[in-house]
N, C-alpha and C positions, 0 to 999 in steps of 0.2 A: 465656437469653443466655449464650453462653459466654463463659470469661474475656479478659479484655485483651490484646490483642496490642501490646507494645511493645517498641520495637527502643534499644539504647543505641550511641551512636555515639564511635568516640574523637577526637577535637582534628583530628588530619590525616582520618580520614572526611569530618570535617562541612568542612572544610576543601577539601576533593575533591568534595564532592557540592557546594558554592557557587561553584565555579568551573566546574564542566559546568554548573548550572545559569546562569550568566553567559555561555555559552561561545556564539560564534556559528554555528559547522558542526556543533553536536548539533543531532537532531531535537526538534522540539517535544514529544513524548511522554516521550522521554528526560528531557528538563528538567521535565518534569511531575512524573515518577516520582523524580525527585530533591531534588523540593519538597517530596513526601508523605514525606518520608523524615526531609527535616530538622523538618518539619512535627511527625512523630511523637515526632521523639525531643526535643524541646522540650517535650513532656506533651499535644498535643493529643490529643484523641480521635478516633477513628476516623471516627465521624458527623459531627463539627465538620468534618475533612479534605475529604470527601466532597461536605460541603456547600458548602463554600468552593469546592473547583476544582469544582463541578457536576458528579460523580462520582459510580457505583453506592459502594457502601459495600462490598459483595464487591471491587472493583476496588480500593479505597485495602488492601484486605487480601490480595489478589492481589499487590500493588507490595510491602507487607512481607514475606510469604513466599517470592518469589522474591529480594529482599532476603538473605534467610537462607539459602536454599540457593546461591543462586549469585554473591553477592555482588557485584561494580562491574558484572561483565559480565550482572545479571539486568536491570538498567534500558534496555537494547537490545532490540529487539523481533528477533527470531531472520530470518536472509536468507529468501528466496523468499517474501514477504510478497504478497499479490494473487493475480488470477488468469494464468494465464501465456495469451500471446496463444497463437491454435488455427492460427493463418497463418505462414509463412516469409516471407524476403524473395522465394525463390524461387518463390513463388506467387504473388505480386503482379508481377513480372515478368515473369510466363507469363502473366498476363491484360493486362498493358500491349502484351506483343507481338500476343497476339489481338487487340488492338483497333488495333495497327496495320498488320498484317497483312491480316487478315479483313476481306472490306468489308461485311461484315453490323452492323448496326447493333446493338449488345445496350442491355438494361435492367437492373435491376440484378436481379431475377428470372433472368434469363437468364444470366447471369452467375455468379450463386451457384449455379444449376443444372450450369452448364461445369465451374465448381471443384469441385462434389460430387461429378461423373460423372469427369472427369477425374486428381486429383488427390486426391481423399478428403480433400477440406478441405471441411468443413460450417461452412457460414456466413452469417447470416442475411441478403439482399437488405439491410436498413437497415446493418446495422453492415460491410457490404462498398461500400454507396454510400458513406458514412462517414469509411472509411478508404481507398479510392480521392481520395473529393472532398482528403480531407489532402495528399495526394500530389500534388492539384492536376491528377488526371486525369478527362475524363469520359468518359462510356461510348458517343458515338459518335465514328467514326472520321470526317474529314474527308477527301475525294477528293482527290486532287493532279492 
């Protein structure tokens, strides 16, 4: 086991890290990683941290080494977090017009087949009915 990892914090830190962790427009991880912090520098041990917020024990040591390098701004978790969508608005638009245009009736096979050939959006039939049905559109046209 390697040695101790413990962080010492001065009056305005712990003072700073109790008020983001009170604070209501931080994200919940943020106020996690702010808890581990004050957590530590009160004498808990790492294991104890871990266990308390139901945490890997690399993670409560992850929170203090970014801690040390990057200090207030390490307890943010860095922008473009997730997967980014593979669709525009503009392709959702272009299948809303098809479907009211076109009097062919599609599925959502049929569909996700028009977007691959047409527009080089790959998208699976379920997560294109999915995100259609959000939009509150379906996939046959009505006659007028």
């Amino acid at each position: 086991m390697g040695c101790r990892l413990r962080i010492f914090l001065t009056e305005e830190e712990k003072q700073t890290l109790e008020e983001l962790r009170r604070a209501k427009e931080v994200p919940q991880r943020t106020k996690d990683r702010a808890q581990v912090l004050l957590l530590n520098a009160r004498g808990l041990k790492n294991e104890q941290i871990a266990q308390g917020l139901n945490w890997a024990i690399s993670t409560v040591r992850q929170t203090l080494h970014r801690w040390d390098k990057m200090g207030l701004a390490g307890l943010w978790d860095a922008p473009g977090r997730g997967g980014k969508p593979r669709y525009s608005e503009s392709d959702l638009v272009y299948l809303e017009n098809c479907l009211a245009q076109e009097p062919q009736t599609y599925n959502s096979k049929q569909l996700a087949k028009k977007l691959a050939s047409e527009r080089q959006v790959n998208l699976s039939p379920d997560r294109l009915r999915r995100v259609l049905k959000k939009r509150g559109k379906r996939f046959e046209n009505t006659p007028t």
